[in-house]
Structure formats: C-alpha cells, structure tokens
VMD Tcl script that draws the C-alpha trace (Angstrom):
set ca {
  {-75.23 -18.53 0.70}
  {-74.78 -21.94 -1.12}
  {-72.65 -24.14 -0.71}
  {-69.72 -23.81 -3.43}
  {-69.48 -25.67 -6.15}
  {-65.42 -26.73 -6.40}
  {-63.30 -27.61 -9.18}
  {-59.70 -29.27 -8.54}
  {-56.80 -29.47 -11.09}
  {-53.98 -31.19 -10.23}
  {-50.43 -31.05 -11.20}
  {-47.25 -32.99 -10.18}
  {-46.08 -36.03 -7.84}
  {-48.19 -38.71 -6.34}
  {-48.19 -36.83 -3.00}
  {-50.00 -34.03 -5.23}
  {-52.57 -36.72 -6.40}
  {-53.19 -38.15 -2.55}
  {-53.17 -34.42 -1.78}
  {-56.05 -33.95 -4.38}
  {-58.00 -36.57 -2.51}
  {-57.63 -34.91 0.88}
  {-58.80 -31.92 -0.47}
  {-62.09 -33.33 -1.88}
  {-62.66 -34.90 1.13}
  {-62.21 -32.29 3.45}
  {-64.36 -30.56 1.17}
  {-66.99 -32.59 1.13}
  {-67.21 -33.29 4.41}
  {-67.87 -29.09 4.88}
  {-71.09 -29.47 2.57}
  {-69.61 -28.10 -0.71}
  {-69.76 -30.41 -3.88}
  {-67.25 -31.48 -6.13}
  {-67.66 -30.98 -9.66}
  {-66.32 -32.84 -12.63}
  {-66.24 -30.11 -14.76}
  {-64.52 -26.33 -14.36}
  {-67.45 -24.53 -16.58}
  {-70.08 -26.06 -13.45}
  {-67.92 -24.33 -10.28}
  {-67.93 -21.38 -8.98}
  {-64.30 -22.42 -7.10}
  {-61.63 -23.68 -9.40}
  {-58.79 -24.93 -6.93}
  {-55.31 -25.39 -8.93}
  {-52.94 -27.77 -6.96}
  {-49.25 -26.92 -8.02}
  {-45.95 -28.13 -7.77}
  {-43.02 -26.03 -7.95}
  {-40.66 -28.62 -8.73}
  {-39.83 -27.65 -12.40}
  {-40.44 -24.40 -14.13}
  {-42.51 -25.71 -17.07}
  {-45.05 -27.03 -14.00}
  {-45.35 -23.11 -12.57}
  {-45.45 -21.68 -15.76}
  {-48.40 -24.03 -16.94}
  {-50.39 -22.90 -13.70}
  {-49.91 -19.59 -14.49}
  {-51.06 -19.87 -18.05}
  {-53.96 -21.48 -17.05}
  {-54.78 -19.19 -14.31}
  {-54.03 -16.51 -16.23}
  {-56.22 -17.22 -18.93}
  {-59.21 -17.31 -16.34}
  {-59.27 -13.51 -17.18}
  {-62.25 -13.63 -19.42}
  {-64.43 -15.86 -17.79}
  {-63.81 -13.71 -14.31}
  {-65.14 -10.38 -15.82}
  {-68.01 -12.61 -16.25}
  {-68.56 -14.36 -13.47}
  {-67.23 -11.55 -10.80}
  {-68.39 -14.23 -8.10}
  {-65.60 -17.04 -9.69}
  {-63.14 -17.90 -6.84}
  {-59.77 -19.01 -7.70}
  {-57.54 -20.64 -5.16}
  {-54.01 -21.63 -5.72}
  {-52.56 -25.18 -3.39}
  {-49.71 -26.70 -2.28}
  {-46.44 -26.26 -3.33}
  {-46.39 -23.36 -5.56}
  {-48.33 -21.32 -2.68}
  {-45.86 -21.55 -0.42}
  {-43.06 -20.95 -2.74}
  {-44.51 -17.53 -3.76}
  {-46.56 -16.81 -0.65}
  {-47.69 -12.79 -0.72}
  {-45.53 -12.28 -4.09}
  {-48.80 -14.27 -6.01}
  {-50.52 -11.33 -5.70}
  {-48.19 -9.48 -8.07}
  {-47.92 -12.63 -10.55}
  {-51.57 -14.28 -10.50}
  {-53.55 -11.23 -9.01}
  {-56.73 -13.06 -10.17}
  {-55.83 -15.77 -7.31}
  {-58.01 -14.91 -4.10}
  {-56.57 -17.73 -1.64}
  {-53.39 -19.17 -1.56}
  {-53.02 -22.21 0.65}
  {-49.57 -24.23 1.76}
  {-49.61 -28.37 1.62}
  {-49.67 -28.70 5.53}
  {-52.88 -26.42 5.54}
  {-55.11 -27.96 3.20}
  {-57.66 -28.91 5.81}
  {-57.99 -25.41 6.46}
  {-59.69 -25.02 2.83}
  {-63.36 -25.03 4.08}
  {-62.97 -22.41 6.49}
  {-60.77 -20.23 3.33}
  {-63.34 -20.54 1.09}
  {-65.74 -18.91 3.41}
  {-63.53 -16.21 4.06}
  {-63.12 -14.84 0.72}
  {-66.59 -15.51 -0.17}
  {-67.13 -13.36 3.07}
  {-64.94 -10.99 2.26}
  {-67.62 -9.88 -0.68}
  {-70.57 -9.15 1.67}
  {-71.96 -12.49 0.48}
  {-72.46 -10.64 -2.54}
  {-70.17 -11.85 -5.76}
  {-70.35 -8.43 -7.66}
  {-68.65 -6.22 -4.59}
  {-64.95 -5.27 -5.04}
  {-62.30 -7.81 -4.82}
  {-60.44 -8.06 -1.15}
  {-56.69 -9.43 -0.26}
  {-55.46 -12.76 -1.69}
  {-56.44 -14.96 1.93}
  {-53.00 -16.40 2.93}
  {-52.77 -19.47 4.55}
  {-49.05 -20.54 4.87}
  {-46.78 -22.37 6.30}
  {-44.27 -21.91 8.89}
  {-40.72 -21.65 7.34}
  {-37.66 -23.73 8.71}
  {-36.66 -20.48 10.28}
  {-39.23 -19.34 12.41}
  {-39.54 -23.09 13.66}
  {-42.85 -23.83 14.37}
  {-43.12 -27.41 15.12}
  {-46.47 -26.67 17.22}
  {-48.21 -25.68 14.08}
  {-46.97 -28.26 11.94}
  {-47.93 -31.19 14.32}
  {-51.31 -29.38 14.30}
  {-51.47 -28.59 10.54}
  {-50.24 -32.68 10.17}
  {-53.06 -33.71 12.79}
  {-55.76 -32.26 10.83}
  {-54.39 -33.90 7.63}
  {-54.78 -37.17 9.34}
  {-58.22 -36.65 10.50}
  {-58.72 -36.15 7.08}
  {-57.26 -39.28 6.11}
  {-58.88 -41.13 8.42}
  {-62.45 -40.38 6.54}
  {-60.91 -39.99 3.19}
  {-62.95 -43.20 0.89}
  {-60.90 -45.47 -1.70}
  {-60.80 -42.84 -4.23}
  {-63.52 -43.57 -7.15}
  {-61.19 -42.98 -10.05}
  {-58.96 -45.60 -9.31}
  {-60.89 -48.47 -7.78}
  {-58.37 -50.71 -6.09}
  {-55.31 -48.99 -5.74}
  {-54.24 -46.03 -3.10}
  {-51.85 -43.75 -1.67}
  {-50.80 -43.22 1.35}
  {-48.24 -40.98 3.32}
  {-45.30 -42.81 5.38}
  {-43.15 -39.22 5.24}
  {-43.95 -35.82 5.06}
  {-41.50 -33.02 4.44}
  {-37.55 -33.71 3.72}
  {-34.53 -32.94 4.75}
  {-32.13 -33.81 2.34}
  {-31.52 -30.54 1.26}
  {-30.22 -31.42 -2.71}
  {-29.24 -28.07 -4.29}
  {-31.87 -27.57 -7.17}
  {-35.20 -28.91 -5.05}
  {-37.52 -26.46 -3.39}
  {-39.42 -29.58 -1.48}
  {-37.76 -28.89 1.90}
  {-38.35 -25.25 1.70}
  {-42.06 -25.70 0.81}
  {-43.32 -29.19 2.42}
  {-41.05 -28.54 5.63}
  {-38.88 -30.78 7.36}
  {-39.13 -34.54 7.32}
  {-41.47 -36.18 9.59}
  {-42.56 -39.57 9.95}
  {-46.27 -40.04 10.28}
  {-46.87 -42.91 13.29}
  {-46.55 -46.31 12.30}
  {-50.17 -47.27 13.53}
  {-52.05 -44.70 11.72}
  {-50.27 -45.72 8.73}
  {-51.54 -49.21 8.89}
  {-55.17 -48.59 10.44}
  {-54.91 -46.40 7.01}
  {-53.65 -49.29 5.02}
  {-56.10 -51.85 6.85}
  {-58.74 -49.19 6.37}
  {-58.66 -49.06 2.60}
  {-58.51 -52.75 1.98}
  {-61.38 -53.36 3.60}
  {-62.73 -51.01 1.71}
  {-61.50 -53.01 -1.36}
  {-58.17 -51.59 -2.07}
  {-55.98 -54.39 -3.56}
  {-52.63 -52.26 -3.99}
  {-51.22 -49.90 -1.95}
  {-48.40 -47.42 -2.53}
  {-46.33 -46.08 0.48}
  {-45.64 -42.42 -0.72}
  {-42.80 -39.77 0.76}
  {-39.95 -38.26 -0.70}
  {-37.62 -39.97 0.74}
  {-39.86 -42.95 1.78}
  {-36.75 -45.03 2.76}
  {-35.71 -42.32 5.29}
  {-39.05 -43.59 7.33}
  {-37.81 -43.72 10.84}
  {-40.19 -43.66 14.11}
  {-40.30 -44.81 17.78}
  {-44.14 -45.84 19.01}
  {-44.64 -47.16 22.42}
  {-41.27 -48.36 22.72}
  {-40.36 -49.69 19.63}
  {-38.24 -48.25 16.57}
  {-39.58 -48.82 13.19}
  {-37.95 -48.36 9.62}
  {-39.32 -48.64 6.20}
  {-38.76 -52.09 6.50}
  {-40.56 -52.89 9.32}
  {-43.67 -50.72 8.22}
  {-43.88 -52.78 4.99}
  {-43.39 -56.15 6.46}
  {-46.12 -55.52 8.83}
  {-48.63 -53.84 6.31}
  {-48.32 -56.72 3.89}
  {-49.30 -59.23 6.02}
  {-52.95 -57.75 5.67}
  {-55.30 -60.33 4.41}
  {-56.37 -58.72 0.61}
  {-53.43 -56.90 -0.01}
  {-52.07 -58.16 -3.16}
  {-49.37 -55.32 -4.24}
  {-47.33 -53.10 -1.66}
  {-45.62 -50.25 -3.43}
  {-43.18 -47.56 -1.91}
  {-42.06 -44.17 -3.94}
  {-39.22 -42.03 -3.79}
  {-36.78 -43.69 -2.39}
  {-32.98 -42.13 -1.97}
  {-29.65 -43.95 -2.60}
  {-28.21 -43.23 0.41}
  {-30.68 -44.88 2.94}
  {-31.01 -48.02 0.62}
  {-29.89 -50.67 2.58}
  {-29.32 -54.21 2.86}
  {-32.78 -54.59 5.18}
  {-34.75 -52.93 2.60}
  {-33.41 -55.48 -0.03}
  {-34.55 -58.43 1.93}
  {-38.00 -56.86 2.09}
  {-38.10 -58.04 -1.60}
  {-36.82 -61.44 -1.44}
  {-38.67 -61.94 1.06}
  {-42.02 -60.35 1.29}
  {-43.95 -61.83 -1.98}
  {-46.66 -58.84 -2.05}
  {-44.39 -56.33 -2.38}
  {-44.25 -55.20 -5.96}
  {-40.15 -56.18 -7.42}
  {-40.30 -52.39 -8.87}
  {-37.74 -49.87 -6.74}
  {-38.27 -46.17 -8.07}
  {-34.36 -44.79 -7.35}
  {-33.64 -41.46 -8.78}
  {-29.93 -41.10 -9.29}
  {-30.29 -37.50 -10.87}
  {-26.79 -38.15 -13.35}
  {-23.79 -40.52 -13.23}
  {-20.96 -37.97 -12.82}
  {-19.56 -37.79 -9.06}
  {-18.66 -33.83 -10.09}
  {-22.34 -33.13 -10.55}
  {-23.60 -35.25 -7.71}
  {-21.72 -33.27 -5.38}
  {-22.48 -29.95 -6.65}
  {-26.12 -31.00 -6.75}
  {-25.60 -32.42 -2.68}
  {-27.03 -35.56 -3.54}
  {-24.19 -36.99 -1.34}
  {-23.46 -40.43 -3.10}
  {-21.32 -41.26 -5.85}
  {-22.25 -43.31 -9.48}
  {-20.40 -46.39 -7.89}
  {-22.35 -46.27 -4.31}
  {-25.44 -45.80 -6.58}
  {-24.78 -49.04 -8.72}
  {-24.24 -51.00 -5.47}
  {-27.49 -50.40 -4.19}
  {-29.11 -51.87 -7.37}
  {-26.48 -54.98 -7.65}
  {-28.19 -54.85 -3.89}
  {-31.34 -55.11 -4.68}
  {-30.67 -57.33 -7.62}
  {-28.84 -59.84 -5.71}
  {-31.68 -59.77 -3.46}
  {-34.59 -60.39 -6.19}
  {-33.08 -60.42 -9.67}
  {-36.64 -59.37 -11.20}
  {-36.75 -56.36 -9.84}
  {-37.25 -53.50 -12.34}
  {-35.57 -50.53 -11.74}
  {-36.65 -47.21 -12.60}
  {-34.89 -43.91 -12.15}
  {-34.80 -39.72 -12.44}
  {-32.41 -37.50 -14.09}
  {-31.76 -33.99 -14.71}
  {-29.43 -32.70 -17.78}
  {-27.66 -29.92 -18.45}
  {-27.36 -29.00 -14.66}
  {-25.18 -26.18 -14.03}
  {-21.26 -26.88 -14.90}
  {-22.43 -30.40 -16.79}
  {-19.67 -30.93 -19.16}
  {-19.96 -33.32 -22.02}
  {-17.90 -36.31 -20.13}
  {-20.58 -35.92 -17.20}
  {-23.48 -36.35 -19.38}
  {-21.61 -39.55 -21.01}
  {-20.78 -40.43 -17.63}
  {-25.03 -40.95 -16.77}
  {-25.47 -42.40 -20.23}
  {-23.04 -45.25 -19.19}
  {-24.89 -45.43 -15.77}
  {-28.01 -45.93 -17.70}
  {-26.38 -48.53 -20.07}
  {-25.28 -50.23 -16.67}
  {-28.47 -50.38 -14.59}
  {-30.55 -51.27 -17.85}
  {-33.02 -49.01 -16.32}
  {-37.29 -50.33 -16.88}
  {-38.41 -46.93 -17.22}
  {-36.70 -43.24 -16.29}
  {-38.14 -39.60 -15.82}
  {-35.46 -37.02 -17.49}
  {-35.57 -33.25 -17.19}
  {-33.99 -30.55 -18.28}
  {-32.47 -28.78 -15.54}
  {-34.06 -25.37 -14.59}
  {-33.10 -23.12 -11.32}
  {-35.75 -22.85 -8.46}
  {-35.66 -19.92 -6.96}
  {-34.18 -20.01 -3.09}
  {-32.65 -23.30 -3.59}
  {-28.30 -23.77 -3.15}
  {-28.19 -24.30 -7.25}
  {-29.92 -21.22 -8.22}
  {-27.47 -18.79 -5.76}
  {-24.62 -20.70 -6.40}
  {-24.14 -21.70 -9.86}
  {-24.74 -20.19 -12.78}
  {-27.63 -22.09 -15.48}
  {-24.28 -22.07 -17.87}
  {-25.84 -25.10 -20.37}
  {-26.95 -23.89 -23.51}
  {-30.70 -24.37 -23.80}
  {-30.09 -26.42 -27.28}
  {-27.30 -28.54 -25.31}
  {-29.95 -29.30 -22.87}
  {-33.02 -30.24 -25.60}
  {-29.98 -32.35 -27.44}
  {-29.01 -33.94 -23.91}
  {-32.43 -34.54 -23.17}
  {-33.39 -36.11 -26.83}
  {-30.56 -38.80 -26.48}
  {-31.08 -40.05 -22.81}
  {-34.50 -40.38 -23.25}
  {-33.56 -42.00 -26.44}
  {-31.51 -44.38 -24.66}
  {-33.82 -45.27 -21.85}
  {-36.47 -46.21 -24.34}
  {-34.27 -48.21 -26.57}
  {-33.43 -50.60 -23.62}
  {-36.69 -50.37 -22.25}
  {-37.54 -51.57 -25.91}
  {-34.83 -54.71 -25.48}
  {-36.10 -55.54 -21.62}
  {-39.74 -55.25 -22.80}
  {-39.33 -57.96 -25.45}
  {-38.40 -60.76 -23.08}
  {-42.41 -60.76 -22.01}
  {-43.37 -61.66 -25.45}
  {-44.91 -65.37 -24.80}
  {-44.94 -64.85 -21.59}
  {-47.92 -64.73 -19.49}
  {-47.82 -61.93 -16.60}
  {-50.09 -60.72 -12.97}
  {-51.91 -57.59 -14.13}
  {-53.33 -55.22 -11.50}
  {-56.35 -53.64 -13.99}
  {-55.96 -49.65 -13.27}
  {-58.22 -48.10 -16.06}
  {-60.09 -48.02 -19.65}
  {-57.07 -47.22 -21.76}
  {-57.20 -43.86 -22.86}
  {-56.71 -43.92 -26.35}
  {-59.42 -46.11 -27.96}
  {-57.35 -48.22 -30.06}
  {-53.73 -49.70 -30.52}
  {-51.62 -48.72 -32.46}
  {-50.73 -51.27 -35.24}
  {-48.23 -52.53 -33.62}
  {-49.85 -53.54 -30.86}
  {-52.91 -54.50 -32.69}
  {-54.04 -58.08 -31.78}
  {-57.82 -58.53 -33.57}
  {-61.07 -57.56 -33.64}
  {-62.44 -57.19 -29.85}
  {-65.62 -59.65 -28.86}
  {-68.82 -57.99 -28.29}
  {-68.71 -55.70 -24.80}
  {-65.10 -55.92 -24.55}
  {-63.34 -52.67 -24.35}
  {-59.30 -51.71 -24.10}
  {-57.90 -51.68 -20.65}
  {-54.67 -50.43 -19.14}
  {-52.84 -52.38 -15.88}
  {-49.55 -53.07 -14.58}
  {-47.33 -55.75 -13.78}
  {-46.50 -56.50 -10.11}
  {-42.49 -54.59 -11.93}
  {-44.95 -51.66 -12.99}
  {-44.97 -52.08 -16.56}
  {-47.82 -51.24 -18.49}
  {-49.64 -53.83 -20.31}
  {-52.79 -53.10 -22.92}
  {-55.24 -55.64 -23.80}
  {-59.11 -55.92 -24.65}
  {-61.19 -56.96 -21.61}
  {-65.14 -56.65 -20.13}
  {-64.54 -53.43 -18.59}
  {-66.00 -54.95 -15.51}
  {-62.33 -56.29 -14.35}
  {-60.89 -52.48 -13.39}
  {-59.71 -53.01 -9.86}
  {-58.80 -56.13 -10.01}
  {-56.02 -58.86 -10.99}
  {-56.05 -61.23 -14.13}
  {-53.77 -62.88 -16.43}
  {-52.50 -62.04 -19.19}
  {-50.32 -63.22 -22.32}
  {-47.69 -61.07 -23.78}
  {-48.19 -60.92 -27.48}
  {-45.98 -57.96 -28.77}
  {-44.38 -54.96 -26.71}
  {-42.95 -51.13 -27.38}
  {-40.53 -49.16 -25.21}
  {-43.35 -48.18 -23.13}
  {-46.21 -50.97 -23.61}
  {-46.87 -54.82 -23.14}
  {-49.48 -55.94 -25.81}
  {-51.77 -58.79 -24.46}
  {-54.14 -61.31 -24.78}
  {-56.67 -61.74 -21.32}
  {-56.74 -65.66 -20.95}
  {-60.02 -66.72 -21.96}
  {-61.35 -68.22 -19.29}
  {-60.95 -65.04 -16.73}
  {-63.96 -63.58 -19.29}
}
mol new
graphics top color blue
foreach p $ca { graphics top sphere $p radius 0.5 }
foreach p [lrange $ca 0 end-1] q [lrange $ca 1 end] { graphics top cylinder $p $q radius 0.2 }
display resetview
C-alpha cells in the first residue's frame, strides 16, 4: 500500500499549533507525506480543542460535511486529535460516525501506527466495509496511570527532539515547559482531557531551546497552561519558571523569550524580576483573570480575588513599567449579575489591558460549572456583555497604541500580511518596486504593518510608527535596513 497522503487542520491554543508540528513530524518520519491541500489526501487529520463550544461545533460541521466527498472516495480516512477525542472518546462514534480514529493529546506519536490500522482494517482495500472508530485514549485521572503517561510523554519528546524549526514561521517556536493542569477551574475541560500537570525536565527543555536556535530560531515561546506553575527537581537541584528562563536566555541568538498562560496565583515576585532583569525576555505577560467580581471568581475556582489579581500586575509593573499586559475573560458565566460584569469592566479600565481574549461563557460537559450551576444568562445578555468589553478593550488599546506614533520600535518579522493592502488608515504610500506588506511584533507583542523586501521574515528590523488602530501599529522600515 502507499504511503498516505495526510492533511492536518488545526484548531485552538498554541499547544494545539506545537501539537500540529509534532504530528507532521512524527508523520513524516513514518514515510507518509504531508499535504498542503485537503482535496490532495487521502487522510484529513482535524486537531480539536474542546475548550469552547463554538470550537466543537465548527469540527463537527466540517467533519460532517465530509459526507459527500466520502461516498466518493470510500478509501478517505478521517481522524479526529487531541482534545476533543478525549472529551468524547467512544461517544464520537454516535456524533461524527464518519471519524475512523480518534486519538488523545498524550498519544499523538502513536498516529503512524493508527493510520495503519484502519487502513488495515479494510483488507488494504478502500472500497470494503467500514470497521470500528480505532481508539487511542488516554488514561483518565481515575484509573491513574502514571506509567502510560510518562510513556505516552516520552514518545512526545522523542518527537520533539527531531521535530525541525517549523517552515511556516521561520524564526520563531514553541515549546512545552508543562503538560497537563491541575488547577481544576470550574468551566475548563483541560485537566480532564490533557491530564494532570507535569513538568517536562529542565534539560530537555533547553537542549530543545538550544536546538532550535541553532537551527535559526530567534524567538522562543515557553508554552503550558499554567506555565508559571513550572516546578522540577533534576540531579539535585529545584527549578521554577524563573530559573528555566534565566538559563534559556542566556543562549547566544536568542533575541525574544516568551512564556504563555500564566495564572495569577503563582505570579510572584521572582517571576517579576525575570523582566527587569533579563533584557531578552519579551515585557508582554499573557494573565487571564477570567472577570473582576470575587463572587464569580470563586464560583468559577479560580481561587484569587480582583484585588490579588491587580497586585500581581502593579508587580510586574513596578518591576518593568513597559510591560504590556494582556488578559482572558468569560461573560455571562453562570449567576453573573450586572454589578459583576461592571465589576471586570472597572478591572479592565484599571489594568489598561494591551490586548484581551473575551468569550461568552458556554458549559463543558463534565466540568464543576456545567453540574453545578445553571447557564442562567440570557444568550442576548451575553452577545450585549460581550459587544461592550470587547468594546472597551479596543478603545484603550486604541489610546495605548497611539503613544508609538513617532516612535521607532524592535520588530520580530513573523509573516507576509495577510490582507494585501491597508486599510486607509493605515495607508502610508505607494510601495517601492519588490517590496511587499509584512506583519511582526514588538518585543510587548503588538502588531505592527509596514511594506518591506519580503526577504526580512524571520528576522528583526526597525521600524517607525506612523499611525496605529486598536489592533495595529502602521510603519515605516528605516531605509537603510532595505
């Protein structure tokens, strides 16, 4: 038989995107070849998160609408990842029956060896019935299993350990400090589907991180979801998030050291001096505070209150004033009254937040929220909710924004911009001959659009600030970086 030709859509966090990168390479490394387009494979791999409701239900409508094209192509495999797979487990084959493996995040190196087995399953031949979904799944918090987890997370370092600077984003990488939490906040499935916390070993993570650099990486991003819960012991010594980064960043090459999600309550007065006083890594802390009343922080267990929350930033600010803070929230979570949602607005107002994520809340099935509380927020209370944080966040993102015009700012080149053209606002000339648009960030992770040769993606230049949105710096690449 040949060897498949595999399709991967991706959905979600930055732990699904470094996921997505495993995957290929584990992939590769089997024989089978990754194509850029679905309509050219013959396996179309969805990797979901289960995080939200409009996430699942946006999987299933795709998959779903895979009906056609199967009753053409009988030999089509479909395989469903991650986080979504172990959420539903045996119950996909009721609600996606056209999905013939389902695969949990801590087995993904398995894929190879899945693949085969449904394609095996047919004879070798494409047109014979249809067999069992092929389960691979992982262990839940109840049956233990810490054997197969350290197994399932050994493999996924092997994998790491051959996995290339990805292509699509020359420069920049992920990679994983935590896997799994423990924190346990009423409306996430993430410790029922990624398992329980566990700190991957501090020298793997930086033969990792000294790894990619040499392979050209410029900035890295330290990913977990609690990444300032990192916490290990290695021949002796005990390590925290602060050690890890102080230690990584004195790589030679490493110009940007990133860290994502981190959680109020292990914010602390070490990890604030990491930013005074480490100048690689990036003055950008990602802090989700989830809302600003102390009645829905407890019923959503995230075990802080709005005042211990606004501490840790005057912590961090004291520390480095330029730090940007960004932030998640949810509205209309169960029992939010209208004084608790003004409650987060005048949070927001108070942090002067650089950019925020904002959801409307939805219940996850098995998680304390969903069995506990009823969703008793009108859906048009929650649009309405949603409308006028967002509102707010880009409004003073808007004001903050502003202060770079005239000034001239560090930009880590991601990308071609993805639209072709500015809007008017932003419009700053006609572009010289061979220039195109290109998309970076600042070192405080704010976008910035200007016209460049698209020869400078991956690296660093300079830029001046000529006009800004809410959500975009407008600039001007200093002539003589051409």
């Amino acid at each position: 038989m040949e060897p498949p030709r595999v399709h991967i859509t991706t959905y979600g966090c930055q732990m699904n995107q470094l996921d997505a990168e495993l995957v290929a390479e584990v992939l590769r490394a089997s024989g089978a070849r990754l194509v850029a387009g679905s309509e050219e494979a013959d396996v179309l791999l969805f990797l979901t998160c289960s995080v939200r409701g409009h996430a699942e239900d946006r999987v299933f409508s795709n998959i779903g609408a895979l009906k056609i094209r199967r009753q053409r192509e009988p030999g089509l495999v479909v395989g469903l990842l991650g986080c979504m797979a172990q959420q539903y487990g045996p119950a996909l084959r009721r609600r996606a029956p056209l999905v013939d493996l389902v695969c949990a995040p801590g087995r993904l190196a398995e894929l190879p060896a899945l693949i085969a087995e449904v394609r095996a399953s047919r004879g070798g031949s494409p047109d014979l019935p249809r067999g069992q979904q092929v389960l691979a799944l992982d262990p839940v918090r109840t049956e233990g299993g810490p054997e197969t987890l350290a197994k399932a997370d050994a493999a996924l370092d092997r994998a790491e350990v051959r996995r290339p600077l990805c292509g699509s984003s020359p420069g920049q990488a992920y990679v994983v400090a935590v896997r799994g939490c423990d924190n346990f906040c009423s409306y996430c499935v993430v410790p029922h589907v990624r398992g329980p916390e566990r700190s991957r070993a501090p020298s793997a993570i930086l033969e990792e991180v000294r790894r990619l650099v040499g392979q050209g990486a410029r900035r890295i991003t330290l990913l977990g979801q609690a990444v300032n819960q990192y916490a290990a012991v290695e021949d002796g010594r005990r390590w925290d998030l602060a050690d890890l980064l102080q230690t990584a960043a004195e790589m030679a090459g490493l110009a940007r050291l990133t860290f994502i999600t981190n959680h109020p309550r292990a914010f602390d007065e070490r990890l604030a001096a990491v930013f005074r006083d480490v100048p690689n890594v990036c003055p950008y802390l990602h802090m989700p505070a989830q809302s600003g009343s102390d009645a829905v922080l407890a019923r959503m267990n995230r075990r802080y209150s709005a005042a211990e929350y606004l501490e840790r930033v005057a912590l961090v600010r004291r520390a480095r004033p330029d730090v940007a803070v960004a932030s998640d929230f949810i509205v209309g979570f169960p029992g939010e009254t209208a004084a608790d949602f003004e409650a987060t607005m005048d949070l927001v107002r108070r942090v002067r937040l650089s950019a925020a994520f904002v959801f409307k809340y939805s219940p996850r099935p098995g998680t304390a929220a969903a069995e506990r509380y009823a969703d008793d927020v009108p859906i048009e209370e929650k649009r309405r909710r949603h409308a006028a944080l967002l509102a707010l966040v880009e409004e003073i993102a808007g004001e903050e924004n502003a202060k770079f015009i005239g000034r001239t700012v560090r930009v880590f080149v991601e990308e071609l911009a993805p639209q072709p053209k500015l809007n008017e606002r932003g419009r700053l000339g006609d572009r010289l001959n061979g220039d195109v648009q290109l998309r970076g960030r600042t070192p405080c992770n704010r976008i910035v659009v200007f016209d460049g040769p698209a020869g400078l993606v991956g690296t660093e230049v300079d830029v001046e600030i000529k006009a800004s949105s809410a959500l975009t710096l407008f600039g001007e690449l200093l002539s003589e970086q051409r």
